[in-house]
C-alpha positions as CSV (number, residue, x, y, z in Angstrom):
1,X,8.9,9.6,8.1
2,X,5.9,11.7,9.3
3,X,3.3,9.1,8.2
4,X,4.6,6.9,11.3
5,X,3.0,9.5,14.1
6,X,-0.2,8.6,12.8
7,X,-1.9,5.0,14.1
8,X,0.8,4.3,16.2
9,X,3.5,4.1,13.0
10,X,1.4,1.2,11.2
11,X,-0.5,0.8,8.2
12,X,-2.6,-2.2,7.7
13,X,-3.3,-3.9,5.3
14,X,-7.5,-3.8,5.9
15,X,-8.5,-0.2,6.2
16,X,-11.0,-0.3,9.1
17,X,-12.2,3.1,8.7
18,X,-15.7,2.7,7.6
19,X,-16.3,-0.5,9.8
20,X,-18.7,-0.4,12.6
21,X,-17.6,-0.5,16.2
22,X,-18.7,-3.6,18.0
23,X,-18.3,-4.6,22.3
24,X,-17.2,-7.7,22.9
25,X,-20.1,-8.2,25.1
26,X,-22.1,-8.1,21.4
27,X,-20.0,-10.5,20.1
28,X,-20.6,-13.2,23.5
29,X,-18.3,-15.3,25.5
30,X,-16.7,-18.1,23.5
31,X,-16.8,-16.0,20.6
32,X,-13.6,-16.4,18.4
33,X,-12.1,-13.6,16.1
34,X,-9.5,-13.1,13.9
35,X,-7.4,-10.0,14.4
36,X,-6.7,-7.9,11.1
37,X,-5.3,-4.7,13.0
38,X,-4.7,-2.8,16.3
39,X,-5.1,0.5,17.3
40,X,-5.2,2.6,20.6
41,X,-8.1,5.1,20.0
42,X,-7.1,8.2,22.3
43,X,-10.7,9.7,21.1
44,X,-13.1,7.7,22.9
45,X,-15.4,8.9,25.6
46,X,-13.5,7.7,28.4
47,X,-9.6,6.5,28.8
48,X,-7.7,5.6,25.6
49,X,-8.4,2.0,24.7
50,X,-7.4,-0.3,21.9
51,X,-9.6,-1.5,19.3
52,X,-8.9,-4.3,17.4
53,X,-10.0,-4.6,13.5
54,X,-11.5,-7.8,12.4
55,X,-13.8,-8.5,9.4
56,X,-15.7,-5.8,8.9
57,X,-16.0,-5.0,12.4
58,X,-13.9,-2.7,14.4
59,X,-14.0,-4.0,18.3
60,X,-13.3,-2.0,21.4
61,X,-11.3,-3.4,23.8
62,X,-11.2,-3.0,27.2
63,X,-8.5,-0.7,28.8
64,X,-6.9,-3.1,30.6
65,X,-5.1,-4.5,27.5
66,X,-3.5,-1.0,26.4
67,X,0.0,-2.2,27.8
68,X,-0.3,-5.4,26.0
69,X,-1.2,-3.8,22.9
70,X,1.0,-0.6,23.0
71,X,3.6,-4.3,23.1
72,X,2.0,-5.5,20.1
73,X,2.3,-2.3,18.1
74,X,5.9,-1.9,18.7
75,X,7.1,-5.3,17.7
76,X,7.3,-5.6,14.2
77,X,7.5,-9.8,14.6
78,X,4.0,-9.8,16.1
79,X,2.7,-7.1,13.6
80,X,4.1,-9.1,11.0
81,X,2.2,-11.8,12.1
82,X,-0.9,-10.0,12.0
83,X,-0.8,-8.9,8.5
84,X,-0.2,-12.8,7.9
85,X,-3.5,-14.0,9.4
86,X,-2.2,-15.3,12.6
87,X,-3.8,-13.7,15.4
88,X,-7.0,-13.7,16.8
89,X,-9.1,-13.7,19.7
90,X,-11.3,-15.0,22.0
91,X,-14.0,-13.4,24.3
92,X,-14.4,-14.2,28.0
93,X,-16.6,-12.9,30.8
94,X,-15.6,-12.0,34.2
95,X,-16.9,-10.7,37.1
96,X,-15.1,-6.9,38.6
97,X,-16.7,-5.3,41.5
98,X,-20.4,-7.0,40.9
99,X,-20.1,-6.0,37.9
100,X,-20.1,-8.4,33.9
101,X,-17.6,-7.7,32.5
102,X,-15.5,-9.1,29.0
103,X,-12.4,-9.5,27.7
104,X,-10.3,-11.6,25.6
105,X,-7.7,-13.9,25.2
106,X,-5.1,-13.6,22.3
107,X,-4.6,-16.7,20.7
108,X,-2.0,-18.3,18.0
109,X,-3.8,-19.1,14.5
């Protein structure tokens, strides 16, 4: 009953712990990743943000998709989903007040 206040109430399946964080502008536009788990880590230097687990890599994501993962988290249909293998992502670059910026797009595997 308790256990569900920690990580937003969900346990997944890979324990991303130990895993090193990554930015997705490491990872490069066009680069494709499967999705393992999602977190919003409330730690971080600046604003909350979400952080998605992948293969052995833990990625920060930027803050504008906290909404859209706070959605994820509470719907056990797409969490389900992500235990299952089907969700991943894929990076893409923008441009925000002169600034490079990246991002990704959720996609159905």
């Amino acid at each position: 009953m308790f256990g569900e206040l920690n990580n937003n109430g969900r346990k997944w399946k890979v324990d991303g712990k130990d895993f090193p964080f990554t930015r997705l502008k490491e990872l490069g536009e066009g680069h494709e990743f499967i999705i393992r788990g999602l977190y919003i880590n409330k730690k971080g230097k600046y604003d909350a943000h979400p952080v998605a687990i992948s293969n052995g890599i833990k990625v920060d994501l930027p803050s504008h998709l906290t909404e859209k993962v706070e959605k994820i988290l509470a719907s056990d249909e797409m969490c389900e989903a992500i235990e299952a293998g089907k969700c991943g992502a894929e990076v893409y670059k923008y441009e925000a007040q002169g600034k490079e910026c990246y991002s990704i797009n959720f996609k159905d595997l």
